[in-house]
N, C-alpha and C positions, 0 to 999 in steps of 0.2 A: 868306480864302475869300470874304469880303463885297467883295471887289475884281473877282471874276471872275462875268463873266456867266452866270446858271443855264444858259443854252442851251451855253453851253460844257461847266460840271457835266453835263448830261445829255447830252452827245455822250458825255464820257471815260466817263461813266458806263454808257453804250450800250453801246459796246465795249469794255472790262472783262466783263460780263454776257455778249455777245455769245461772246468766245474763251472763258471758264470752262465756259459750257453747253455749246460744240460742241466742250471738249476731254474731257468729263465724259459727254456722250455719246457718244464714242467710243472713249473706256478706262474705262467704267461694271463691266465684268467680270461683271456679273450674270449672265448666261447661262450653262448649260453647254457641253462644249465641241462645234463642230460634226462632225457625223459625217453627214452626209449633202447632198447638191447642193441640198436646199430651204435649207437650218438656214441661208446668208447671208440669200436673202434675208429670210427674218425677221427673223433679228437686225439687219438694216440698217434694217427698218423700226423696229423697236425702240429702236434707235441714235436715231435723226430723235426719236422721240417721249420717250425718255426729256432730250435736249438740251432741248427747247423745255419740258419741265416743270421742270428746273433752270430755265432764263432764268425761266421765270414764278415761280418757288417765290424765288429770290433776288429778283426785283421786288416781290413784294406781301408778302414777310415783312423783307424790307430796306426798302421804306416804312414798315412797322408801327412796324418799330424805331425809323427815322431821327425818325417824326411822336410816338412816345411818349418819347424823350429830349429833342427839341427844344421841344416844346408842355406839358412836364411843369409841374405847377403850382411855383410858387417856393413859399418860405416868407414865410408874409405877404400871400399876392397872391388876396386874394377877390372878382373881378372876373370876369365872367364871357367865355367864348370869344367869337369873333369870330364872328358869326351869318350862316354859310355855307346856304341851302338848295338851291342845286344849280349845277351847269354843266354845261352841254348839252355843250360841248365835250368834257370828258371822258366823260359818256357812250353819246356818237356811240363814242369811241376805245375804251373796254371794250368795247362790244359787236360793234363790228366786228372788231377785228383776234382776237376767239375766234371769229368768226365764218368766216373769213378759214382760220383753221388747220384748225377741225375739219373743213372742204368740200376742203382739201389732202391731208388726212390721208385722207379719204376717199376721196378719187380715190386716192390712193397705195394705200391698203389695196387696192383693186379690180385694179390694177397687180400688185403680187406674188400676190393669190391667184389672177389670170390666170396667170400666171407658171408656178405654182405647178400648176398645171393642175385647180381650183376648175370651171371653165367646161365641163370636160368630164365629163360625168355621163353617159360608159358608154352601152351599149346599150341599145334598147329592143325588148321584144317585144309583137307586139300576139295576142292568142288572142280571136275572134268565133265569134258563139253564132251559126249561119247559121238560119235561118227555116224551118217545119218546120210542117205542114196541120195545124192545129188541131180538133178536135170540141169543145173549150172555148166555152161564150159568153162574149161579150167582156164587159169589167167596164167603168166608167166609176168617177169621182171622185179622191178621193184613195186609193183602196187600191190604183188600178196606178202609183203612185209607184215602186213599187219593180218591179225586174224578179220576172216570174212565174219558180217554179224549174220546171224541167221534170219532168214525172209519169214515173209508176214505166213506163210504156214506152218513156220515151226520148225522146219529146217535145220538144224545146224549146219557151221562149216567143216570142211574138211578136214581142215585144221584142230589139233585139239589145245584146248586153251586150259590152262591150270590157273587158278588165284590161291595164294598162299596167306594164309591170315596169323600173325604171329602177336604175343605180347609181346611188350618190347618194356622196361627196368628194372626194378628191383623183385626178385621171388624169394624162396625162403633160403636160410644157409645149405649148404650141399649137405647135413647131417639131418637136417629135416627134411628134404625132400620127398615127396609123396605125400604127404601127410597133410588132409585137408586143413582149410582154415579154423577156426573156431568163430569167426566172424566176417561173412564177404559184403561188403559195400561198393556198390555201381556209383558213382560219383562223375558228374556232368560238369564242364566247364561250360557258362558261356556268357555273353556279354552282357554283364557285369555281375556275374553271381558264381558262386557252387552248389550244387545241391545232391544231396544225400541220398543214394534210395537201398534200401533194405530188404532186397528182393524172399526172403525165407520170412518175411513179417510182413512186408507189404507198407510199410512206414515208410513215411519222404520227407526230409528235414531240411534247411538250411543249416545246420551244424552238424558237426560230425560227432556220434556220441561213442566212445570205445571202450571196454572193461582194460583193468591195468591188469597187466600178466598175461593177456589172450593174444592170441595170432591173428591176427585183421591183415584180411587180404582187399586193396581201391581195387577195383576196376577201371581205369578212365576212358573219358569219352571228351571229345568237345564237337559242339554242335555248329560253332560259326569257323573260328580262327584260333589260332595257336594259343595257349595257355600255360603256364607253367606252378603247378602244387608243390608247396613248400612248405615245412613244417621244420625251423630252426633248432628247437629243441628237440627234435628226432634226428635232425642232420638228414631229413630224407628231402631230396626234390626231383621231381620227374613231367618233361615236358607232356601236355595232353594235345595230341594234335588231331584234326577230324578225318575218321577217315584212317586212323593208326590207333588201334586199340594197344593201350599200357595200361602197367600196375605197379603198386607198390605193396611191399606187406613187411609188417614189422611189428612189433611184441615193445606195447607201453610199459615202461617200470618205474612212472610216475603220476600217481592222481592230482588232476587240477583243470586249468584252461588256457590253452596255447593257439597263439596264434598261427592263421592256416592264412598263408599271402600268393599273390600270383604274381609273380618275379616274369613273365613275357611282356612286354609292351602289347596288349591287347586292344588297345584304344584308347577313347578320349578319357575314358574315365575308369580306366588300368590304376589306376592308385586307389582305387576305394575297393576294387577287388579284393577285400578281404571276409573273414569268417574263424571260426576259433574250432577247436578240436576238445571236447571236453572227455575225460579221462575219467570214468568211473570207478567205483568198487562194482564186481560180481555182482549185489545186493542190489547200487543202486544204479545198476544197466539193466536189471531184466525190468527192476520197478520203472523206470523209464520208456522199454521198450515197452512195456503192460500200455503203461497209460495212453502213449501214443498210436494204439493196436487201438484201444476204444475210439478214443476221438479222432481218429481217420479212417474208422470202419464205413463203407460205404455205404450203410443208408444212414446221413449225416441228420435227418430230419428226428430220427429217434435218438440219437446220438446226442444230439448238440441243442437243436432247437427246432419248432413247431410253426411256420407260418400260418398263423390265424387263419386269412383267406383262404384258403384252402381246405379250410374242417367244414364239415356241415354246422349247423345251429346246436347237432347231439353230439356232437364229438367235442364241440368248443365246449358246453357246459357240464359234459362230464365231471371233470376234476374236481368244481364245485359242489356239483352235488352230492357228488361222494364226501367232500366236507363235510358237508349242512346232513349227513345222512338221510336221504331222501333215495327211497328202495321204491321197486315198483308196485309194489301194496300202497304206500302211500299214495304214488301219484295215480290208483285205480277209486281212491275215493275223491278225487278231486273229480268235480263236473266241467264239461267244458260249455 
């Protein structure tokens, strides 16, 4: 080994390091499996980053090693080390080349969560307070900081006040943009539940049902406190906070049933916050949506079931009679 040139030792050594990290980041298996058109590119990003933490993690824990067996003290040898205080050269090259990755890594993150459709945060609406003849005298200093609320006639202030209402995480890729959903769901956070509603059906679920292949656009909403929607096999999460309208939307490209978790500390009983996301064919989403169109059609009484009390004595024996065949010719020769 003391025959060959280090600069040689550190090419072989380069690339050894090089093929272990980029084959270990690409059969690393850590992730769940994917179930929706986001979940590559993340895990590709994933892939990139967990590679280049292998290469580093074998470099700076395989010097540790190499420099603690090679430099170990002998038996006998009370001499002290060789009195190293720095070299620039080395590090110019630690600082750069982490320098180098994390400004990579960055732009790459920026990259997928475009992709990803990060960038598009939804509509806005704008609601203006219009200007309105005052009998108020005007204030001066700091107490018209704040906008005047307008008096019990109706009044506005002088002041015009704008509220801006935005979506806020994931909308569709910048290549689909514009382009309605194929499926919008309102979806509610709140303690301790999710629930579903289907506003172009009128259906409301505790599970989320979604055709594989279609574009499903959440809506979110939370009613008390912070919540956070998470769906691992989509790679999608997005906080629902009250009061901040967010969404997500994203195209399934796997039928089954996956877990839907709420990753915020929401309270006492934040860990059972859970719910599943089931993933249909075409076929059997609309038969799904059919059937729950009946049995939550509002008048639940024809629908579902009949409270007896409430029929007269001819409405309750109907059914029967129309069994027994009993028409009203018969019961005109009955005497009373």
């Amino acid at each position: 080994m003391n025959q060959i040139p280090s600069s040689i030792l550190a090419l072989v050594a380069g690339i050894v390091i090089t093929l272990v990290s980029f084959w270990y980041g690409q059969n690393n298996n850590l992730m769940p499996v994917q179930a929706s058109e986001q979940a590559p590119l993340v895990d590709e990003f994933f892939n990139v980053m967990v590679g280049i933490a292998t290469a580093l993690f074998i470099v700076v824990e395989g010097t540790i090693l190499y420099f603690a067996i090679k430099y170990r003290q002998r038996a006998g040898d009370e001499t002290d080390g060789v009195p190293v205080s720095e070299n620039f050269a080395l590090e110019v090259f630690w600082t750069a080349i982490p320098a180098i990755i994390v400004m990579g890594l960055g732009i790459y993150s920026v990259e997928v969560y475009r992709d990803m459709g990060g960038f598009d945060t939804g509509h806005q609406m704008m609601a203006h307070v219009h200007h309105a003849p005052s009998h108020k005298a005007k204030m001066s200093g700091s107490a018209v900081a704040a906008p005047l609320i307008a008096d019990s006639e109706g009044m506005a202030s002088e002041a015009q006040a704008a509220a801006v209402e935005k979506k806020y995480g994931f909308g569709v890729a910048p290549e689909d943009q514009g382009k309605p959903a194929d499926v919008s769901v309102n979806v509610t956070g709140m303690q301790f539940a999710w629930i579903f509603n289907y506003p172009d059906s009128g259906v409301v679920s505790g599970e989320l049902h979604v055709p594989v292949g279609e574009t499903v656009e959440l809506n979110l909403s939370a009613t008390d406190v912070i919540h956070s929607f998470w769906v691992p096999e989509f790679r999608l999460k997005q906080d629902v906070m009250p009061g901040l309208p967010s969404k997500l939307n994203f195209v399934a490209t796997k039928t089954g049933e996956f877990a839907v978790v709420c990753t915020e500390l929401c309270g006492g009983y934040h860990g059972s916050m859970r719910t599943r996301v089931i993933v249909h064919t075409p076929e059997e989403y609309d038969t799904w949506l059919k059937e729950n169109q009946i049995a939550q059609q509002q008048d639940m009484q024809n629908a579902v079931a009949v409270n007896p009390t409430e029929l007269s004595t001819a409405e309750f024996l109907a059914p029967y009679v129309a069994e027994m065949g009993i028409t009203a010719d018969t019961l005109a020769q009955i005497h009373p």
